[in-house]
N, C-alpha and C positions, 0 to 999 in steps of 0.2 A: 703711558700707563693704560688708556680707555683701549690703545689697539691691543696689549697681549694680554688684557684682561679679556676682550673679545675674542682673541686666538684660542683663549683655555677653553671658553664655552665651546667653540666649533671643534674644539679638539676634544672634549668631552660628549659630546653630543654625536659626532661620529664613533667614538671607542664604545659605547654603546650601543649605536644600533649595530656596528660591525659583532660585537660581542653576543648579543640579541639572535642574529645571522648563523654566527655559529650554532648556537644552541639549539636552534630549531634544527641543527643538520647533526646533530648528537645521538647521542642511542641514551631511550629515555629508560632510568632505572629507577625513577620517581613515582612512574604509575602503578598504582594499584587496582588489579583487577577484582571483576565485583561479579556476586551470582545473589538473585534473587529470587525465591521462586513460594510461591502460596498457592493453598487450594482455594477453590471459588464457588458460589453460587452464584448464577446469574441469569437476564431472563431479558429473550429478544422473541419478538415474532414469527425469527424462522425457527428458533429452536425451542418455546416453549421457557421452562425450567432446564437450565442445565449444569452439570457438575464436572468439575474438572481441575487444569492444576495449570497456571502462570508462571516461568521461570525466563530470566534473564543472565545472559552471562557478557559481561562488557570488559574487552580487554585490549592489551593490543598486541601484536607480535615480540616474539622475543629479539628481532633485530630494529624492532620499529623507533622511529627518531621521537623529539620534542615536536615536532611537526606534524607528526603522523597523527589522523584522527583516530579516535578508537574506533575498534571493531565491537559486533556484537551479534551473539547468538539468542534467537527466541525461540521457544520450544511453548507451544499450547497442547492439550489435550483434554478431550471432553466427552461427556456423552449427556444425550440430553433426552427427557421426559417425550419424545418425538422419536425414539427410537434411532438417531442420530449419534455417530459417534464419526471425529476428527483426531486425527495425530498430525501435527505439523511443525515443522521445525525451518526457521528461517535465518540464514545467515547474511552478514554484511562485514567485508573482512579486505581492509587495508594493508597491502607489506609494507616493506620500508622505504622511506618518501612515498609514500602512495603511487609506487613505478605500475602496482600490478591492483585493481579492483576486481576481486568476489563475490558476486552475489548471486544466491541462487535460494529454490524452496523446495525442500522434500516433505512430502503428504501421503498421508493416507486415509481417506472419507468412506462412510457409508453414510449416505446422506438423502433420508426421504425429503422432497419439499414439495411446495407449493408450484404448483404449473399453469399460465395464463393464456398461453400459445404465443405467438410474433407479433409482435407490433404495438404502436403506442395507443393504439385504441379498442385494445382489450378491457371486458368486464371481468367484475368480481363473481357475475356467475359463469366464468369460462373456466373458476379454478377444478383444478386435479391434482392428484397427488401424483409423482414420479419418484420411484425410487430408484437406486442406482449406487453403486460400489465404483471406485478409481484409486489408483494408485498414477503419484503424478511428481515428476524430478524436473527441475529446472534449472540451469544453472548459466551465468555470464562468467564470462572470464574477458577479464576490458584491461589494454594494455594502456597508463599516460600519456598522451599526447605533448600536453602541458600543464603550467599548474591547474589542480582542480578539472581537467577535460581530457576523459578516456574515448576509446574508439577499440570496440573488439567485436568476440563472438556468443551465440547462445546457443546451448543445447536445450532442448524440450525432447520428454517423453513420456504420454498418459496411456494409460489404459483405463476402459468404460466398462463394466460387468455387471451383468443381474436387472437390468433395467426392465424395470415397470410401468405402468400410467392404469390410475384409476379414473372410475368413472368422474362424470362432472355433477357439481352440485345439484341441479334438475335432474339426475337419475340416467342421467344419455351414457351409452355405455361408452367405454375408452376405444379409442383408436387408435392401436399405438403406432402407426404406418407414418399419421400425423406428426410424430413427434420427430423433429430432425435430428440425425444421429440413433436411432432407434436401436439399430442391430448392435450397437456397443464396439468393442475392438480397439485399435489404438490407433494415439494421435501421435505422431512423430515429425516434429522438424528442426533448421537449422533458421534462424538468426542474424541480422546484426544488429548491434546495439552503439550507439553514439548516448555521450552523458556529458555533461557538463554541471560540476556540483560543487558550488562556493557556498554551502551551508558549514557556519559553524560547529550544528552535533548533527548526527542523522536523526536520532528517535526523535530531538526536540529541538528543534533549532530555531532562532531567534533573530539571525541575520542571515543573507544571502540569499543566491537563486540556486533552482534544480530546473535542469531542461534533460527531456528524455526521449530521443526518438527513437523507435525499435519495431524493424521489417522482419517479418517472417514466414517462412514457407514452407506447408505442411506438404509433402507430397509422397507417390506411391517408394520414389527411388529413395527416400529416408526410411521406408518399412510403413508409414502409415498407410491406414485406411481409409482415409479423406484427405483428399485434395482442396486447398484454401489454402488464403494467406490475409497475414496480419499485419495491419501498420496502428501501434499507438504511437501517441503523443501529449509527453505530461511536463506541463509550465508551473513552474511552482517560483514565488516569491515571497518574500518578511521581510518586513517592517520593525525594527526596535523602536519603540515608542516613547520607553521611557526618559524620566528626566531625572532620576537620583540613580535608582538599583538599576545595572543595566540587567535587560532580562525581565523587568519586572512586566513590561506591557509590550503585546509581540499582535501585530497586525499580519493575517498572510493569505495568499489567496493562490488559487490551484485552478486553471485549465488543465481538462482531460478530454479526449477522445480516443476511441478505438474504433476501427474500420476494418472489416471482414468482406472477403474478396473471395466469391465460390458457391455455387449452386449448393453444396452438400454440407455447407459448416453446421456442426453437430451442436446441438441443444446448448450447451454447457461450456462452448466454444465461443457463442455469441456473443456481442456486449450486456452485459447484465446491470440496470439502474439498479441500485441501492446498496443496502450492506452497511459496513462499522466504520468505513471509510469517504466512501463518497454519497450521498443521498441518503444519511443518516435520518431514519425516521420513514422508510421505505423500505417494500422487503425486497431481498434481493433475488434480482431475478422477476420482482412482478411485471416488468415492462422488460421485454430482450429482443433483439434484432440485428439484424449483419451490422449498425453502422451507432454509435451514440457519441454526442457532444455533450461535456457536462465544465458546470463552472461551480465553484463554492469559495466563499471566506469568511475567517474566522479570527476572532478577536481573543487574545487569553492573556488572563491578569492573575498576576499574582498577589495574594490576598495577606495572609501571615504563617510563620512557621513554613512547613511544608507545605501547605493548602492553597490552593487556588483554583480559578474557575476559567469558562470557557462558554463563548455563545457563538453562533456559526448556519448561516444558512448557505441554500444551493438551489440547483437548477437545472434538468437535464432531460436529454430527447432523445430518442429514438427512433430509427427509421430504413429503411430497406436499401432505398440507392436517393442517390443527389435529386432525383424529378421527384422522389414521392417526400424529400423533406416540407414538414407539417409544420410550419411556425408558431400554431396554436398549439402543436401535440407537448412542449414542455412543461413538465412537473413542477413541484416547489416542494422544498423540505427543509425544516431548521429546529431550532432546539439547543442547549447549553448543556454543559456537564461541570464536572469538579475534576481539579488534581489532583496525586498525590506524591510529591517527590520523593523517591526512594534513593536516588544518587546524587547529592551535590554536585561532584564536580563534572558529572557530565551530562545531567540535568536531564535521565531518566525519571518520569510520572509513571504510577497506574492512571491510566482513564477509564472514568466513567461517565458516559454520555447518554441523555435520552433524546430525542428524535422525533418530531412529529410531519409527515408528509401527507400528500395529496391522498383524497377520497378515505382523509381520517384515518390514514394507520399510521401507528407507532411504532416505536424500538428503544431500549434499553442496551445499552455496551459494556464489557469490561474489559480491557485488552489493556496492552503497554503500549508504549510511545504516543506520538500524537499520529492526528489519524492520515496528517500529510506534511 
């Protein structure tokens, strides 16, 4: 009796996960796709006051399995009290079994900022102002390997226009011979991209790792006007923490570098410290140079209702080539924000994050997803 009582269990216990099996390799007519979109005020140190509109669209293909993760479209748009305006739209789009990954960025900036010159041992009175106009298409197309690990290509194609450079604080008149990439033109090249991505969701994810290494090479036989090449490399891990709601407390932590290879890489090309993403609480762009290592993690708990928070510091350097790395020249930057969940089930937030970094600046964010 204890053995085909024990036969039923193993018989029941496999007709489920084989049933399980199946399902994930089904065409999913359960999901429902989601669009989110609000106007905003909000207020960062590169842009002042700014105004604009947040929209999300989270979905999945219409051949896509139970398996398949969702796709999702972000679309920002702003302009801001800086004379500053951005259009950008970014995609991440799984087909069926995740055979084929998407992803790319289509932009459009006019974008005056804050200018320091090269390197990690710039002053705040080296600031200038640079203006400047692009139009800029990015796009990967990465074929499965296996599960969760693609291997493909990328296109890139920017264009620079209108470029400016004001004087410097002290009254020294601009230079703009100084500024790398000056004459504007475009930047044109080709790719490859390697991915490994056992995250749970993209915008928000709570388990798994992202590895990302991606070579590329701008040169004249693509159409560009600058000659460089680009290797990043982005490590990303989470931690589920909790002990009742899963989700509820998500530990994660992000290696980044970017290295730029080329006498002529253009201003805007460089590695750039700061911004909404990494070195929050620093402006972006005040520290930039051919080569930056940066490290950041981040704690985020869910509080009640839709609401939760986030604390998160970082760290990052900048440097010209491997003899002139500065082991003193590293930054610090940290700060907390709030969530707000707008999608249950696939646990899309607005974020809002403030930021405080080295030699006392700040920053204020509002975007969607998390910021890695």
């Amino acid at each position: 009796m204890r053995l085909f009582f024990r036969l039923c269990l193993l018989h029941l216990f496999i007709s489920v996960i084989t049933c399980h099996a199946q399902n994930l390799n089904e065409r999913d007519t359960v999901y429902k796709h989601q669009i989110t979109a609000f106007p905003y005020p909000a207020y960062a140190q590169e842009t002042s006051w700014e105004f604009g509109v947040l929209s999300v669209f989270q979905f999945k293909m219409p051949d896509a399995t139970f398996g398949t993760r969702p796709s999702n479209a972000t679309f920002i748009g702003f302009y801001t009290l800086e004379n500053q305006l951005r259009l950008k739209l970014e995609h991440t789009i799984f087909t069926k079994n995740e055979d084929w990954l998407l992803e790319g960025t289509w932009e459009h900036s006019r974008y005056p900022e804050k200018y320091y010159g090269v390197g990690s041992n710039t002053s705040n009175e080296d600031e200038q102002l640079v203006d400047w106009s692009k139009i800029d298409f990015r796009q990967q197309i990465l074929k499965k390997l296996k599960e969760k690990m693609f291997l493909g290509l990328q296109l890139r194609y920017a264009n620079y226009w209108d470029i400016s450079l004001g004087p410097k604080k002290d009254g020294t008149p601009a230079d703009i011979t100084t500024l790398p990439g000056y004459e504007g033109g475009s930047v044109s090249g080709l790719g490859t991209t390697y991915k490994w991505d056992t995250r749970d969701l993209v915008l928000s994810p709570k388990e798994g790792f992202f590895i990302e290494g991606r070579f590329e090479v701008y040169n004249s036989i693509f159409g560009s006007d600058y000659n460089f090449n680009v290797l990043t490399l982005d490590l990303r891990k989470y931690f589920d923490l909790s002990r009742e709601k899963e989700g509820a407390s998500v530990l994660a932590f992000q290696g980044l570098t970017k290295q730029t290879f080329g006498d002529n890489t253009p201003f805007r090309e460089m590695a750039l410290m700061g911004g909404l993403n990494m070195m929050r609480g620093v402006y972006e762009g005040r520290w930039r140079d051919q080569k930056m290592v940066a490290l950041q993690s981040e704690f985020r708990q869910h509080l009640f209702w839709r609401i939760g928070m986030t604390a998160f510091v970082g760290t990052a350097n900048v440097f010209s080539t491997y003899e002139n790395f500065d082991s003193q020249g590293f930054k610090f930057a940290g700060g907390g924000g709030l969530r707000f969940l707008i999608n249950k089930k696939d646990k899309a937030s607005i974020r809002v994050d403030y930021g405080i970094g080295s030699e006392k600046s700040s920053g204020l964010y509002l975007t969607f997803g998390e910021a890695f």
